[in-house]
C-alpha positions as a Python dict, from the first residue, in 0.01 Angstrom:
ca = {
    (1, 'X'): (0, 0, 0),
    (2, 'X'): (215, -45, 277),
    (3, 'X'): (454, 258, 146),
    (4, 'X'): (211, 441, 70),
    (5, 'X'): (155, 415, 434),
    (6, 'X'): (468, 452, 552),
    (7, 'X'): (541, 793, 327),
    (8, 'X'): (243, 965, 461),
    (9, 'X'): (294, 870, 877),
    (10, 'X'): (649, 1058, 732),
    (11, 'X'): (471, 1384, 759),
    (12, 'X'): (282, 1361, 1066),
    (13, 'X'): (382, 1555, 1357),
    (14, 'X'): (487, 1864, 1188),
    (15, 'X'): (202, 2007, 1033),
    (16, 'X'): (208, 2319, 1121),
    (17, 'X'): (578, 2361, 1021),
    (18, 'X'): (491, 2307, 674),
    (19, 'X'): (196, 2501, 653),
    (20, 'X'): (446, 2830, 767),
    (21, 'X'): (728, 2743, 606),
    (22, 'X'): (619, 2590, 295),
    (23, 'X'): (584, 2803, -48),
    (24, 'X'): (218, 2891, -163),
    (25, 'X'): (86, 2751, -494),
    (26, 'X'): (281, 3037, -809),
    (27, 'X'): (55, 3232, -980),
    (28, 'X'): (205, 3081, -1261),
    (29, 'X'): (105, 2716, -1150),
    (30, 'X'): (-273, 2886, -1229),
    (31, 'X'): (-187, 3097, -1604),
    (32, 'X'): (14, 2817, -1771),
    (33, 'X'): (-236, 2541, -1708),
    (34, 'X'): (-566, 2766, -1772),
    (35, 'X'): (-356, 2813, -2081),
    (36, 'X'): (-347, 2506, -2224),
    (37, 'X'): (-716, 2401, -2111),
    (38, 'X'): (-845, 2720, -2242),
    (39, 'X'): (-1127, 2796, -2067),
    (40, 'X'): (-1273, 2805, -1672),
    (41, 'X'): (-1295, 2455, -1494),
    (42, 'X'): (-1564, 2367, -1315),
    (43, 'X'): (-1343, 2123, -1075),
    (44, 'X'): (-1008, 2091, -969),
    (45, 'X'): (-850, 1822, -768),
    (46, 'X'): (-555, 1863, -531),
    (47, 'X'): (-385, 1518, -476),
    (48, 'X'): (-136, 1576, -158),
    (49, 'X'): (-282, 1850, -58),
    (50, 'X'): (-100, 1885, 278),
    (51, 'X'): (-249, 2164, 441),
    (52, 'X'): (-381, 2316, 119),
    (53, 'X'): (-107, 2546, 27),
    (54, 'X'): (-194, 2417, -345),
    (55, 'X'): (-538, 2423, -256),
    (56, 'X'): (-708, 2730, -199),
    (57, 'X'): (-558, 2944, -459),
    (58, 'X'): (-814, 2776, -686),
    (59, 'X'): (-1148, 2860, -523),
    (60, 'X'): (-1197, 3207, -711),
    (61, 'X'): (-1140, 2993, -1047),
    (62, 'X'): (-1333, 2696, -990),
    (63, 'X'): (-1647, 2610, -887),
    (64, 'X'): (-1532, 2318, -680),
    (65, 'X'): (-1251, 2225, -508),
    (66, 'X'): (-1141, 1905, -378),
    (67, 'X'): (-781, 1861, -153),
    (68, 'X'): (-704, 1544, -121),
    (69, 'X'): (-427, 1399, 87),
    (70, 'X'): (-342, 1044, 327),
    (71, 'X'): (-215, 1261, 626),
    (72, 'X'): (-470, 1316, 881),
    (73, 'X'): (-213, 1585, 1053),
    (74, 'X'): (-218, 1774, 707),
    (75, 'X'): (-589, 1775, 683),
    (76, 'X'): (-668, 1882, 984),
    (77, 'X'): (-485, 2213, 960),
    (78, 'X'): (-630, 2222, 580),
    (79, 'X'): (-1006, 2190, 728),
    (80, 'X'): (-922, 2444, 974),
    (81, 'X'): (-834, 2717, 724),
    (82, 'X'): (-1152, 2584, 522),
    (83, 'X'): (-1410, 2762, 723),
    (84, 'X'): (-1517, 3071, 512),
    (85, 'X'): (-1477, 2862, 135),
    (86, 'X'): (-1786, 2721, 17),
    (87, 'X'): (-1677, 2584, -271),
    (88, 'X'): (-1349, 2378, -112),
    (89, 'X'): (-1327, 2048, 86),
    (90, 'X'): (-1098, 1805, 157),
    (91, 'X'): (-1083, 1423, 174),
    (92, 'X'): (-884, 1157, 343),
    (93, 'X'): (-777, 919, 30),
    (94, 'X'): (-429, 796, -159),
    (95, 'X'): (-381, 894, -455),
    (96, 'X'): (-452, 587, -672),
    (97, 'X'): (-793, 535, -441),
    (98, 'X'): (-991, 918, -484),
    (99, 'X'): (-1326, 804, -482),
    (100, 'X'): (-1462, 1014, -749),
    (101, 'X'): (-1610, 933, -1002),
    (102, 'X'): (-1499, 872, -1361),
    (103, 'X'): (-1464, 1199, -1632),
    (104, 'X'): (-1510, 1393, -1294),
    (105, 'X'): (-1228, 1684, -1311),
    (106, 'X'): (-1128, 1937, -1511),
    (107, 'X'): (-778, 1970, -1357),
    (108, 'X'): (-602, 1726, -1170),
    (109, 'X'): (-268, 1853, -959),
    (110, 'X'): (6, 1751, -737),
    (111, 'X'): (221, 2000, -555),
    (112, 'X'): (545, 1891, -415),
    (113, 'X'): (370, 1531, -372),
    (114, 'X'): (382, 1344, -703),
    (115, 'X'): (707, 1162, -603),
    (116, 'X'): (556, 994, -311),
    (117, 'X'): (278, 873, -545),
    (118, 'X'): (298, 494, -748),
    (119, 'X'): (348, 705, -1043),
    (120, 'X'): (157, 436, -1227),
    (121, 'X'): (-133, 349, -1069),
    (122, 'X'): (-211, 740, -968),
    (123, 'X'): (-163, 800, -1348),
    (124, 'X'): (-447, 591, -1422),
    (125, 'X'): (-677, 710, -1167),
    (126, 'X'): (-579, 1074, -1296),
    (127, 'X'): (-696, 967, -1657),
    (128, 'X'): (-1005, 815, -1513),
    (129, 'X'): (-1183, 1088, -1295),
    (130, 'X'): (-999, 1359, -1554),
    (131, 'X'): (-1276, 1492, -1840),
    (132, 'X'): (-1143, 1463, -2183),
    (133, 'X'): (-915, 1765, -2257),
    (134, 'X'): (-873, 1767, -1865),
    (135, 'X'): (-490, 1830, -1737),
    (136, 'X'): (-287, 1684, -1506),
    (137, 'X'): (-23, 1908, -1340),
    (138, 'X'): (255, 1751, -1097),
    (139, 'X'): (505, 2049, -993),
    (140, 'X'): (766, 2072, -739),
    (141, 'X'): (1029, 2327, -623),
    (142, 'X'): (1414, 2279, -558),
    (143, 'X'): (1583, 2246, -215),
    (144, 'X'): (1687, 2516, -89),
    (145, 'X'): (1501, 2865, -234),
    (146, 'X'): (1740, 3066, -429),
    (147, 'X'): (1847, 3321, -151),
    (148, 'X'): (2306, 3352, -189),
    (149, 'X'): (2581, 3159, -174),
    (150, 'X'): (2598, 3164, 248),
    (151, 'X'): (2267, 3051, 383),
    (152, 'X'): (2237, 2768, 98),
    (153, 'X'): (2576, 2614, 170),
    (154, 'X'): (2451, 2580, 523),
    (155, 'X'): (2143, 2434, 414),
    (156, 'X'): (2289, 2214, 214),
    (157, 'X'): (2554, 2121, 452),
    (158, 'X'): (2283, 2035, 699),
    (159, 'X'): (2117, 1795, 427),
    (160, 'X'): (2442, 1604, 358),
    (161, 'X'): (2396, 1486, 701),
    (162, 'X'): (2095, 1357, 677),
    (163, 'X'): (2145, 1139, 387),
    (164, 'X'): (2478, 1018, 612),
    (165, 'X'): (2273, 957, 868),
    (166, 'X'): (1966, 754, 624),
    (167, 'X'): (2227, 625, 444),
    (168, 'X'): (2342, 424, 724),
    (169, 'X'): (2065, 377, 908),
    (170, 'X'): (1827, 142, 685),
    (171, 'X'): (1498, 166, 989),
    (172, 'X'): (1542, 540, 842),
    (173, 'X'): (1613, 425, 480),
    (174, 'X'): (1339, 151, 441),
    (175, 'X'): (1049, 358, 580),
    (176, 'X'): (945, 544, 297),
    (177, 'X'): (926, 484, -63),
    (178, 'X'): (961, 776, -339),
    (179, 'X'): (966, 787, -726),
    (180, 'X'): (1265, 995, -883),
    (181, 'X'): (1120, 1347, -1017),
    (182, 'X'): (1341, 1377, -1311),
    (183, 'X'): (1069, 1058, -1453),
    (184, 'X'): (784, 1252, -1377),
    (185, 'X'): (774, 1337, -1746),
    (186, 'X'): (850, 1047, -1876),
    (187, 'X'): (624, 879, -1693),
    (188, 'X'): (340, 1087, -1790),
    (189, 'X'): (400, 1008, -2117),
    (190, 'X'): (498, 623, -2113),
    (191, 'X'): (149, 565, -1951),
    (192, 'X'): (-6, 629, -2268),
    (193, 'X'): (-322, 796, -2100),
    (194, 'X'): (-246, 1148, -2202),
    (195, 'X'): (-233, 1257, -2603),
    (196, 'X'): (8, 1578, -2488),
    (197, 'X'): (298, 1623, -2206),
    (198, 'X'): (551, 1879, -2139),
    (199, 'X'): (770, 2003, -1892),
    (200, 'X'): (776, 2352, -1823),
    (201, 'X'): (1033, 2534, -1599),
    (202, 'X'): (965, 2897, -1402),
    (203, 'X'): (1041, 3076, -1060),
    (204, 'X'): (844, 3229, -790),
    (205, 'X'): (922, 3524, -519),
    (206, 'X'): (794, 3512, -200),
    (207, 'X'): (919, 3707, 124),
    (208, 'X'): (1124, 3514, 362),
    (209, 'X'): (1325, 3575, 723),
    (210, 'X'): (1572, 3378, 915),
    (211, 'X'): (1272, 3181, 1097),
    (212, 'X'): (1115, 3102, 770),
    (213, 'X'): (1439, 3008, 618),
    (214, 'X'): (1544, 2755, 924),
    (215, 'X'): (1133, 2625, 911),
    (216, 'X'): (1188, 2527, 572),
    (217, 'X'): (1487, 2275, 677),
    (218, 'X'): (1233, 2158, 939),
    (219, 'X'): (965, 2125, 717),
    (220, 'X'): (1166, 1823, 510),
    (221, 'X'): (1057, 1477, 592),
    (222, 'X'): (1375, 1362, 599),
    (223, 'X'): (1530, 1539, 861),
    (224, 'X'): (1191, 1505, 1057),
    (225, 'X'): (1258, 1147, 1015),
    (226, 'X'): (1556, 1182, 1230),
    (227, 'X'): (1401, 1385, 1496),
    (228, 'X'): (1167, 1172, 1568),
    (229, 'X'): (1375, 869, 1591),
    (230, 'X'): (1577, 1059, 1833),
    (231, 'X'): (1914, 1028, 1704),
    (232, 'X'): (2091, 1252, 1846),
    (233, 'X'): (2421, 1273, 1595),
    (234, 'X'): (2221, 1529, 1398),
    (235, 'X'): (2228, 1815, 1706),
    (236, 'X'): (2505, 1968, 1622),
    (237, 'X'): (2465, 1995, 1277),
    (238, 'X'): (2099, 2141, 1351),
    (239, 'X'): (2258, 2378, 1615),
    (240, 'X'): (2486, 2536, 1361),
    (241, 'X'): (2249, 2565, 1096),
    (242, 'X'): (2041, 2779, 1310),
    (243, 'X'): (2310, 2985, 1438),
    (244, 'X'): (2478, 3080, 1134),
    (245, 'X'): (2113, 3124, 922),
    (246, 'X'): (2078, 3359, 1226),
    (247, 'X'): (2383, 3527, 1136),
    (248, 'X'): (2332, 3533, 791),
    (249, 'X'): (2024, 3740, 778),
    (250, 'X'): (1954, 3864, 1142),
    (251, 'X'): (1597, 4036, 1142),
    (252, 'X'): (1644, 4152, 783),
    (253, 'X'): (1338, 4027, 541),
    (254, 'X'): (1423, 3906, 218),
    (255, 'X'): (1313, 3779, -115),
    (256, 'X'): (1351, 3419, -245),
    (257, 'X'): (1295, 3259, -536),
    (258, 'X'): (1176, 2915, -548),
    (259, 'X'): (1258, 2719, -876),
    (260, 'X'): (989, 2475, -1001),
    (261, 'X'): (934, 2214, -1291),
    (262, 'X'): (585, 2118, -1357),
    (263, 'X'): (522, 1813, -1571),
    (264, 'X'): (145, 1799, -1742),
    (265, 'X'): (-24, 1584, -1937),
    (266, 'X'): (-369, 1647, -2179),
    (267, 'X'): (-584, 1387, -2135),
}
């Protein structure tokens, strides 16, 4: 539990970074798993929430809608932009430890969170408040949006520098605890809990700007790791970033595509 700890005190402090910079719940999140359960759920549970990015795009589909996440920083931004939905809430719990009861849900996701999740234990909680033929969706994006060749080198420049800097530092390396993504399949179908699982690939377009582009870096645990510790090697590589992303694009808006894998399972 102690990890589990330790990867969600990894996203405080920069809430409301994520909630800008962060990419909205697809569309196609919504058809693909209404597709397979074939009919209008009456719940849906968000398991790391965050500030409910995932969240709210279900409360004209379900009747109730639960976010769920261990950050208080997330939730309080979530709550915020609650007021108005009658039909969504949000609760302070880990992922193996919801609180609800058993053959509860109808859908079960995780957005961008499954991999800081015991995949094995949140399985089985999953399986439990899930109703039979109830899904389980865990989908995540890739690092950075497709956008050119220019602003993702620098991007990607800036990240090699902050492994560097984790990799050699192990009070950066030993706080947090994550679960490689490329199991997330597997490990939805080793648990044995789910009769059906599949991985299924697509993209999404949203608009995007220099600011939005440079939030996204900031909105990455990892580099907010080393921010707050106050090392101060990373500067330059920070100032750069922002310059040239600057450069790059200017005041010109611009689509990206973010490209996702979602792993479900059929209970």
């Amino acid at each position: 539990m102690n990890e589990l700890k330790c990867n969600a005190d990894r996203f405080a402090g920069f809430a409301d970074i994520y909630d800008y910079a962060r990419p909205r719940c697809p569309e196609k999140v919504i058809d693909y798993i209404l597709r397979y359960m074939g009919r209008k759920p009456s719940v849906v549970v968000d398991i790391g929430c965050g500030t409910g990015l995932s969240t709210f795009v279900w409360s004209q589909i379900s009747d109730t809608v639960i976010g769920m996440d261990p950050s208080e920083d997330m939730l309080a931004i979530a709550r915020q932009k609650s007021e108005g939905y009658k039909n969504v809430s949000f609760i302070l719990a880990f992922s193996d430890r919801t609180g609800l009861d058993d053959n509860f849900a109808d859908i079960v996701t995780c957005s961008q969170s499954f991999h800081w999740m015991n995949p094995e234990t949140t399985l089985k909680e999953a399986a439990i408040i899930l109703k039979e033929g109830g899904i389980f969706a865990a989908y995540d994006c890739d690092w950075p949006p497709v956008c050119g060749l220019e602003a993702e080198y620098e991007y990607n420049a800036l990240f090699r520098k902050v492994k560097e800097i984790e990799d050699v530092r192990p009070e950066l390396r030993n706080r947090f605890k994550s679960w490689p993504k490329e199991e997330h399949l597997m490990n939805i179908k080793k648990s044995g809990l789910f009769r059906y699982a599949r991985e299924i690939v697509f993209s999404a377009s949203e608009e995007c700007d220099a600011a939005r582009f440079i939030n996204i870096a900031f909105s990455q645990g990892s580099l907010q790791s080393i921010l707050k510790s106050g090392i101060t090697e990373i500067e330059p590589c920070i100032k750069s970033f922002t310059e040239r992303i600057e450069s790059i694009f200017g005041n010109e808006k611009f689509t990206v595509d973010f490209c996702y894998r979602m792993r479900i399972g059929i209970k």
